[in-house]
PLY file of the C-alpha trace (Angstrom):
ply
format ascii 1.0
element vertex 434
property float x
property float y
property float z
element edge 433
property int vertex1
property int vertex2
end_header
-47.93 19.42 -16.41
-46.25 18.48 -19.59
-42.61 19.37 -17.50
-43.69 17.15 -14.81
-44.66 14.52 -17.11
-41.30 14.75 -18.86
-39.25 14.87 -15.42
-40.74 12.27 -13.85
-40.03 9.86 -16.98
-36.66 10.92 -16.76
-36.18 9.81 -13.63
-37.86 6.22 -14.22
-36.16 5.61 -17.74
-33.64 8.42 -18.16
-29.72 7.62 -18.71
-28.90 7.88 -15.01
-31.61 5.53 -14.43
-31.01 2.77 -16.56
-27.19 2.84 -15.97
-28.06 2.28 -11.86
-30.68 -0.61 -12.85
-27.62 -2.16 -14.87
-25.45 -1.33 -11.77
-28.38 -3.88 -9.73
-28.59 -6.31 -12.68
-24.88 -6.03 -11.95
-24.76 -6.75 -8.30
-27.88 -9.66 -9.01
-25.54 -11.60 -11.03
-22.58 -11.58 -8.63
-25.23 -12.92 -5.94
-25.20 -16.19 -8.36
-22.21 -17.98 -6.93
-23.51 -17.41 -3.24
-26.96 -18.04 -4.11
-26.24 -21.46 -5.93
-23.68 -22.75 -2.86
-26.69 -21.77 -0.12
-29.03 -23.76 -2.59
-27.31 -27.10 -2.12
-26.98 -26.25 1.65
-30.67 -25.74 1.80
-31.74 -28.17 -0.37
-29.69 -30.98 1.45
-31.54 -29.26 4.77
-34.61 -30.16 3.12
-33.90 -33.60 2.40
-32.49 -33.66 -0.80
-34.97 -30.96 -2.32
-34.03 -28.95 -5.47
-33.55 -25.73 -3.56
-34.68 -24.45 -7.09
-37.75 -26.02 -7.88
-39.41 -24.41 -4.16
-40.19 -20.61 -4.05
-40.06 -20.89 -0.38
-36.47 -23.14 -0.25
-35.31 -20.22 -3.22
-36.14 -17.73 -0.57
-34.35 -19.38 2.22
-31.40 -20.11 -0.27
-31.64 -16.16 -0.89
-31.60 -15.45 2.58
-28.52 -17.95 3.28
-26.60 -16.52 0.42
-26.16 -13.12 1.62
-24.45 -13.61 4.78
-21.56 -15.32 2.69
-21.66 -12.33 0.48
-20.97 -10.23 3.87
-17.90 -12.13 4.98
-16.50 -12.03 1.38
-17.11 -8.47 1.57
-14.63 -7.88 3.92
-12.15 -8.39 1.79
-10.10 -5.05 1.18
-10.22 -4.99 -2.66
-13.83 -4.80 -2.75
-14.30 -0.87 -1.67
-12.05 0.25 -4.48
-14.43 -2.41 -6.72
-17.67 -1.05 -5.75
-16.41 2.46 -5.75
-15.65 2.19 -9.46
-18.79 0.88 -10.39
-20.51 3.75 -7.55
-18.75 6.37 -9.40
-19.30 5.38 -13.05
-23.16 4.01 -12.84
-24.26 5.25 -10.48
-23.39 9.46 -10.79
-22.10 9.68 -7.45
-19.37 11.98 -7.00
-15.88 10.92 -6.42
-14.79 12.93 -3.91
-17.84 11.46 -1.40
-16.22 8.24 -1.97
-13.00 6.76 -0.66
-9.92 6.15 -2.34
-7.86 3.11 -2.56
-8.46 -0.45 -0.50
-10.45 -0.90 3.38
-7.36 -0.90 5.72
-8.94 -0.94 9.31
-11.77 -3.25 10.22
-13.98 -0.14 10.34
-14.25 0.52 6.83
-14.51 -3.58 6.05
-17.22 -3.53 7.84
-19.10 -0.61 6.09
-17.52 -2.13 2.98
-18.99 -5.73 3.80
-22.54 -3.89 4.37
-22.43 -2.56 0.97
-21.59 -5.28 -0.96
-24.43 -7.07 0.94
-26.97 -4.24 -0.03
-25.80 -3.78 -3.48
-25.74 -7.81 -4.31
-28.75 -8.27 -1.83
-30.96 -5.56 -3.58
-29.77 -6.13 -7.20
-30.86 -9.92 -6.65
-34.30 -8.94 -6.25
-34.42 -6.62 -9.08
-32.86 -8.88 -11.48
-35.41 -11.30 -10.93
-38.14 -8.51 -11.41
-36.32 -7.90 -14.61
-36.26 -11.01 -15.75
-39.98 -12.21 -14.89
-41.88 -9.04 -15.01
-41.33 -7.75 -19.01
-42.46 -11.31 -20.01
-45.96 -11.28 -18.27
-46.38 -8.26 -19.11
-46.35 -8.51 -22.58
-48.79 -11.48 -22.83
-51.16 -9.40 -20.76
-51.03 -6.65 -23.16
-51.28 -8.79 -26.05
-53.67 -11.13 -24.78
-56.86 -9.35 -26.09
-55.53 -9.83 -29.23
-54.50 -13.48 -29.86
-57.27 -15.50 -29.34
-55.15 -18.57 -28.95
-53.84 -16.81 -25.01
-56.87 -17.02 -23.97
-57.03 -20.77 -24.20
-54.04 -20.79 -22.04
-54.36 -21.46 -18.22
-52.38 -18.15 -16.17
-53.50 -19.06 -13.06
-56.08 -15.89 -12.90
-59.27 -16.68 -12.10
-60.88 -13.46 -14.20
-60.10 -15.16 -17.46
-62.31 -16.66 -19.85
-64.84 -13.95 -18.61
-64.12 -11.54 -21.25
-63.08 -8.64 -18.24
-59.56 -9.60 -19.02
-60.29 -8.17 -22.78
-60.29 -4.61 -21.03
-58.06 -4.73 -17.96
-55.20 -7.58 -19.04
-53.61 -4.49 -21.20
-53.57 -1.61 -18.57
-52.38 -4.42 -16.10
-49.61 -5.12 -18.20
-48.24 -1.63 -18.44
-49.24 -1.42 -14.71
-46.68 -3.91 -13.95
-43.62 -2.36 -16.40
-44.10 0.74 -14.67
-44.25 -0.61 -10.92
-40.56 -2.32 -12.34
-39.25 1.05 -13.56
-40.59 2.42 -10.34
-39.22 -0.59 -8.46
-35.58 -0.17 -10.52
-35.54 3.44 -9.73
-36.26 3.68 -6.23
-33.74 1.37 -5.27
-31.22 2.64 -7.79
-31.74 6.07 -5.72
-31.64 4.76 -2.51
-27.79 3.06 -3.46
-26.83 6.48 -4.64
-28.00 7.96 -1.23
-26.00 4.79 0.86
-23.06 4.58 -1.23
-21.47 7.87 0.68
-22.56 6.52 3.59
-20.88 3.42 3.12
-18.31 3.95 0.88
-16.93 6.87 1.88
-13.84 8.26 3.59
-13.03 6.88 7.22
-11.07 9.36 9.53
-8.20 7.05 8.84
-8.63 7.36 5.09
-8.55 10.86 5.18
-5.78 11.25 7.63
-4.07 9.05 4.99
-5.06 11.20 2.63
-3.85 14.36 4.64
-0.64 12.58 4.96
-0.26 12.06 0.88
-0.84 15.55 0.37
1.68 16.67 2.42
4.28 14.49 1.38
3.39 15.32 -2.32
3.85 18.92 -0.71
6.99 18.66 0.72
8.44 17.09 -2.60
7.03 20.10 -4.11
8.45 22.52 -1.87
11.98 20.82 -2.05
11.86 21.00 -5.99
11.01 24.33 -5.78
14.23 25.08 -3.54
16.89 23.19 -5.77
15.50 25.05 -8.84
15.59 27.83 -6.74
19.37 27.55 -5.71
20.46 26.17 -8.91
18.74 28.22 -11.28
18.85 31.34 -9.25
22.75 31.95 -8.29
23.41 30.73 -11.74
21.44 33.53 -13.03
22.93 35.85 -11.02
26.59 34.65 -11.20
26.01 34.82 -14.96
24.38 38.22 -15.38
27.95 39.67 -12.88
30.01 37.95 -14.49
28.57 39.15 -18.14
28.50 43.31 -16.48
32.42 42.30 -15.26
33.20 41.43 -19.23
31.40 44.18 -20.56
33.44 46.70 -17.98
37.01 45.28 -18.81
36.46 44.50 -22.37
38.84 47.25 -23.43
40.90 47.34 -20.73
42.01 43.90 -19.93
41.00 41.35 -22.36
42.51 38.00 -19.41
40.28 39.18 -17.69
37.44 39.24 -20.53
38.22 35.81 -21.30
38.30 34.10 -17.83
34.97 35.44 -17.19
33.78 33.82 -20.45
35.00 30.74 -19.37
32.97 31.07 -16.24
30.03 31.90 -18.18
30.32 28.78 -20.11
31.25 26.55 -16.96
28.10 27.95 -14.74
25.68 27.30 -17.50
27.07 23.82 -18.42
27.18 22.88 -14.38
23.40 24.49 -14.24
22.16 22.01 -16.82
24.11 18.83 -14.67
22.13 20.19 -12.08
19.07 20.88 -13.62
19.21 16.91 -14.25
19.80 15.81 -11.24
16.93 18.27 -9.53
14.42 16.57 -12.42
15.44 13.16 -10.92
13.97 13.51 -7.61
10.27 13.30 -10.15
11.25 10.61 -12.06
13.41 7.18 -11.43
16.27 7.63 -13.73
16.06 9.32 -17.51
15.47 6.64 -20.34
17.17 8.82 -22.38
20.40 7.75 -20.41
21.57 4.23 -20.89
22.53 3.70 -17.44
19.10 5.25 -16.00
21.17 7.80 -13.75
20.87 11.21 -13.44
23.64 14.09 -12.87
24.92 14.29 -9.24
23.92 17.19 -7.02
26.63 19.12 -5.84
28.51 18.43 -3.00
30.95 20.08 -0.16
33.49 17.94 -0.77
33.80 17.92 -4.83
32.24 21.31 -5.91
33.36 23.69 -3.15
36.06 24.95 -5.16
34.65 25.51 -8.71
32.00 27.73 -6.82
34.64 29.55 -5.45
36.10 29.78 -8.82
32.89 31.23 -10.79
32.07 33.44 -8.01
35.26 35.42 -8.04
34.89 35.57 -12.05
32.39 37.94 -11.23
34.75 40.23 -10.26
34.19 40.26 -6.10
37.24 38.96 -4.17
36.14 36.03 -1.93
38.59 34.56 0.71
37.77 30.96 1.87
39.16 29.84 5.33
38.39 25.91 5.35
39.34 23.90 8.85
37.77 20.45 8.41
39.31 19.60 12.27
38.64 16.48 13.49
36.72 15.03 10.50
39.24 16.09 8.14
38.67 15.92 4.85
35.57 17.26 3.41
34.78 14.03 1.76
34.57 12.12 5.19
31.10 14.35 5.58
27.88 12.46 5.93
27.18 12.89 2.21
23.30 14.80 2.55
25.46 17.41 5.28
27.62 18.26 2.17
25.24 18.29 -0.02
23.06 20.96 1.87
26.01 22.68 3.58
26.80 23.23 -0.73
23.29 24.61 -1.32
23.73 27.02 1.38
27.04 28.34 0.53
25.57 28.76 -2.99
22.77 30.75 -1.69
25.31 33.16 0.73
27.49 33.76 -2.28
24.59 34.80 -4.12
23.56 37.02 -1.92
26.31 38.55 -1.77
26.96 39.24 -4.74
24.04 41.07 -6.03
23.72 42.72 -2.52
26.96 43.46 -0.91
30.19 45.49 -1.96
33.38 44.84 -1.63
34.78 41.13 -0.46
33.38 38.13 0.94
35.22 36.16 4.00
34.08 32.52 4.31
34.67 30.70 6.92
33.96 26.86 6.93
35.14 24.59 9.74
33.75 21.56 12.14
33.81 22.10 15.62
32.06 20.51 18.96
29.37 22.33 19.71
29.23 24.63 23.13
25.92 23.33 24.64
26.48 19.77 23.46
29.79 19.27 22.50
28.79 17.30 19.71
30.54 18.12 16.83
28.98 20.32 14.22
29.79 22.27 10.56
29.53 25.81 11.18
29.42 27.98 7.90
30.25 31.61 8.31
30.03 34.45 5.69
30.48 38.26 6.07
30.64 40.98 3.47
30.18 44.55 3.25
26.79 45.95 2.44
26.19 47.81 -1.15
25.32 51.68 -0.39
22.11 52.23 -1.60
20.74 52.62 -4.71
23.95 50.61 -6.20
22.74 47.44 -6.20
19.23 45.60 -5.50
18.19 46.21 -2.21
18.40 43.33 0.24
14.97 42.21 1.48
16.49 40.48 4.42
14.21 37.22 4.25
13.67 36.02 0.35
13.15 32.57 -0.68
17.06 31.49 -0.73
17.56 32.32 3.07
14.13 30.78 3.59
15.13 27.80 1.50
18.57 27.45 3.12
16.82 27.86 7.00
14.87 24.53 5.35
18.19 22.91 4.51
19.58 23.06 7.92
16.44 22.59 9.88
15.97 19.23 8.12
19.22 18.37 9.31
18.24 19.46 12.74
20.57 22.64 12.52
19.48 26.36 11.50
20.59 29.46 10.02
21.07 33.21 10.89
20.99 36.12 8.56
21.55 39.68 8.93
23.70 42.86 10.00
26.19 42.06 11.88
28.65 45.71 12.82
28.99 47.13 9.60
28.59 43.95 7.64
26.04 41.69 6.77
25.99 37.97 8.12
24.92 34.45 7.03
25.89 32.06 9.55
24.83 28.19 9.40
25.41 25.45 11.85
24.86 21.64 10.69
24.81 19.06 13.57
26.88 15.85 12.30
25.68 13.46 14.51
23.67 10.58 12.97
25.34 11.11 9.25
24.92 9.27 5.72
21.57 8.62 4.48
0 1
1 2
2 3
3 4
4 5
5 6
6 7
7 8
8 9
9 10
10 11
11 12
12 13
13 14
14 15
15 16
16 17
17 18
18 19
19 20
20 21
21 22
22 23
23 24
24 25
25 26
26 27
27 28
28 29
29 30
30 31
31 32
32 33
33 34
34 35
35 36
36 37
37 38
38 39
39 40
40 41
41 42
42 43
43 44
44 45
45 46
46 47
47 48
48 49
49 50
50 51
51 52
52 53
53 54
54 55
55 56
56 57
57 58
58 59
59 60
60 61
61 62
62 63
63 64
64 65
65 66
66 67
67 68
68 69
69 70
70 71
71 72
72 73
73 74
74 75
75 76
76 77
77 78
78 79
79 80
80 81
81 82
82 83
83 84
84 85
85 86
86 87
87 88
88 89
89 90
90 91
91 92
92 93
93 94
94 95
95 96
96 97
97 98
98 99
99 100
100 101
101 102
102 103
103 104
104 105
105 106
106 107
107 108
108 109
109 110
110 111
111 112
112 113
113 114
114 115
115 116
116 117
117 118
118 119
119 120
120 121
121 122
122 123
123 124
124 125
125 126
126 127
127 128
128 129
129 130
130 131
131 132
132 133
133 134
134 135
135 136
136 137
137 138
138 139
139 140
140 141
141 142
142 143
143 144
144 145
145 146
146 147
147 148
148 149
149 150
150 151
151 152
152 153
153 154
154 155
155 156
156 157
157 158
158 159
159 160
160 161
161 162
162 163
163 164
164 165
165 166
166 167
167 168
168 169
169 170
170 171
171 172
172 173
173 174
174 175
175 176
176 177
177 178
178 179
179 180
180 181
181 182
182 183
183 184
184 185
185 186
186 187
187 188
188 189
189 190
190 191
191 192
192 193
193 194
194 195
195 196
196 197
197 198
198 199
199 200
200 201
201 202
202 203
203 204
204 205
205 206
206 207
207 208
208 209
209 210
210 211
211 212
212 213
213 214
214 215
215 216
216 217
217 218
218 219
219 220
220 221
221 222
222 223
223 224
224 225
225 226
226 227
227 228
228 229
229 230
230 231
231 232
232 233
233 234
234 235
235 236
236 237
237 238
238 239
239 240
240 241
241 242
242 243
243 244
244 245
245 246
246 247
247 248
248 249
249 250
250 251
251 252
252 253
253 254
254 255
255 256
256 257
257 258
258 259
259 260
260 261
261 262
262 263
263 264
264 265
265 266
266 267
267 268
268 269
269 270
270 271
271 272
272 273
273 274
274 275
275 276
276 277
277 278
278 279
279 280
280 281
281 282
282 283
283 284
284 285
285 286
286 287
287 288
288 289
289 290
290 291
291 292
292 293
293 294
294 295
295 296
296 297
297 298
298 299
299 300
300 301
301 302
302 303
303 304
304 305
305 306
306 307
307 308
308 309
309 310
310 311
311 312
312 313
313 314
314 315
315 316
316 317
317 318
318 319
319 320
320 321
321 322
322 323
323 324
324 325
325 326
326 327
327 328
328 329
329 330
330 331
331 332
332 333
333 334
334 335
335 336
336 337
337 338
338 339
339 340
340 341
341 342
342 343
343 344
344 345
345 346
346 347
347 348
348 349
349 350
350 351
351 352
352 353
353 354
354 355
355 356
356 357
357 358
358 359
359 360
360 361
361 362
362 363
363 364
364 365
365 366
366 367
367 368
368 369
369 370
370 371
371 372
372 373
373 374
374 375
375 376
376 377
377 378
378 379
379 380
380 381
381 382
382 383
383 384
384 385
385 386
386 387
387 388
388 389
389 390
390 391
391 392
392 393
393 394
394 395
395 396
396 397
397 398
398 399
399 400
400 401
401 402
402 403
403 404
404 405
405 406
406 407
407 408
408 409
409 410
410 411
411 412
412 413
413 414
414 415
415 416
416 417
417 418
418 419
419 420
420 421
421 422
422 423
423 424
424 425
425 426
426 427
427 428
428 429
429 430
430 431
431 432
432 433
């Protein structure tokens, strides 16, 4: 009993209660500016009344006042209001609620019925608040200063001596049916504000549509670390073993691969940079707010080439820009991606193949369309096995570089091919510069 007692006091005066009955106070006093404008509408219905000084022309001011509260509440800046103050007083969770302002007429209109409610509903309580603790205390008092009882109340029990006995419990009667009052309302917002408040289908197709674009920044962070970080890794640790073999035996050789040690690592950070500016707008560590360029076709092809073959694998390069050419006439995201995906095939090849690598870049028109396109060819023996790490024929690079071309509406193809192994990757270069 003593539980139930407890509990139900809790709920009537407990810290989720009294922050909702603020939360009406709340919404009474932002009825105030409606209520007084419908007051000097009414009152001038009335003849010139004082809309104030008339229960009945307050009531009809009350009633006025809250369909101008409705059409205010149309007004797309009042769902993210109200679902601040939904959230914080009144302990409904957040993700019942929507996010952000009422975009289609739809969720105005549930908006608009809210605000109503809320300012409607906290009007009423407010006034209870304010007239209700003050009678009450004179009732529960009034048995014991003689001079109330002198005072005319307007109840006809008094001067009878019954209100010595029942003026006190009436008192408390009426604080409690407040709390009661406060609390049952206060509830039944919490139970509407979902209702009202919460997501439309077009907020959460909105929503649906954030998430996937915070997705597919995600993903395409993932695959620049991924081709940065990951072939200079591996260029790196081959062209380290190639020192280590021909330390004694041919120190040029030693050196050179040194020097593409210290090149790839000192590119990879350049890189690095410019793969952490697609997250941020500029560096304000930099001056000039920019960040390192990503690697292109046209400017980086042959310092690639360079690095790889310090790693001790001959690579031949066959280049045929045709009718575009130069590589620097290339639509500049084509060269930039058509780079990432030569990275990736010289990766792969060398910590999977053996022996050299042909690469073959040219333009040409296409056969089904004859619109012209960058085809990217490269072959190269496969390692026997148990030499080098086995190919898995399908890791993240290849997956990453199918992504690259497919974005450009083009597409990749990787595998044997005879006794070799073959990445092959066609660009379209129709459309062009971002």
């Amino acid at each position: 009993m003593r539980e139930l007692m407890r509990d139900g006091v809790g709920r009537l005066l407990g810290a989720r209660a009294r922050l909702r009955w603020v939360h009406q106070i709340l919404g009474g006093a932002l009825l105030m500016p409606y209520f007084l404008l419908a007051s000097v509408g009414v009152g001038s219905a009335a003849g010139g009344a004082n809309a104030l000084s008339s229960l009945p022309l307050s009531l009809a001011a009350y009633a006025a006042a809250l369909p101008l509260a409705a059409v205010t509440g149309v007004y797309g800046l009042v769902r993210p209001l109200s679902v601040t103050a939904v959230r914080v007083m009144c302990g409904v969770p957040g993700e019942r609620l929507a996010e952000g302002p009422a975009r289609s007429w739809a969720a105005r209109g549930r908006a608009s019925a809210w605000w109503t409610l809320h300012l409607g509903v906290g009007a009423l309580v407010s006034g209870m608040t304010l007239a209700v603790p003050p009678m009450a205390v004179v009732l529960i008092v009034l048995p014991f200063v003689g001079g109330l009882r002198e005072v005319r109340l307007g109840f006809g029990w008094f001067n009878t001596g019954v209100e010595t006995y029942t003026a006190p419990l009436l008192g408390i009667g009426l604080l409690a049916a407040l709390a009661l009052c406060a609390a049952g309302a206060g509830a039944l917002l919490a139970r509407l504000a979902p209702v009202l408040l919460g997501p439309t289908a077009a907020d959460r197709l909105a929503a649906a549509e954030e998430r996937a674009a915070d997705l597919a920044v995600r993903n395409r962070l993932a695959r620049e670390l991924h081709d940065a970080v990951g072939h200079a890794l591996s260029a790196v640790t081959l062209q380290a073993a190639a020192a280590r073999r021909m330390l004694e035996r041919d120190p040029d050789f030693v050196r050179e691969a040194l020097t593409a040690i210290e090149d790839t690592t000192r590119r990879t950070v350049g890189e690095l940079d410019a793969v952490l500016g697609l997250l941020r707008e500029g560096d304000p560590a930099r001056p000039d707010g920019a960040t390192a360029p990503a690697p292109t076709l046209a400017v980086d092809l042959d310092g690639l080439l360079a690095r790889s073959r310090a790693a001790g694998t001959a690579i031949t390069a066959d280049q045929d820009p045709g009718p575009v050419g130069d590589w620097s006439r290339l639509p500049e995201i084509t060269s930039r991606e058509a780079y990432r995906i030569v990275q990736e095939g010289l990766s792969n090849a060398l910590r999977h193949g053996a022996g050299p690598v042909d690469l073959r870049i040219r333009v040409r028109a296409g056969h089904d369309t004859g619109q012209r396109e960058l085809e990217i060819t490269m072959t190269n023996p496969p390692a026997p096995p148990g030499e080098r790490e086995p190919r898995t024929g399908g890791g993240r690079g290849l997956r990453g570089a199918a992504e690259r071309a497919a974005l450009l509406g083009g597409g990749v193809e990787a595998g044997p091919y005879g006794d070799r192994w073959r990445l092959r990757a066609v660009l379209p270069l129709a459309g062009g510069d971002r």
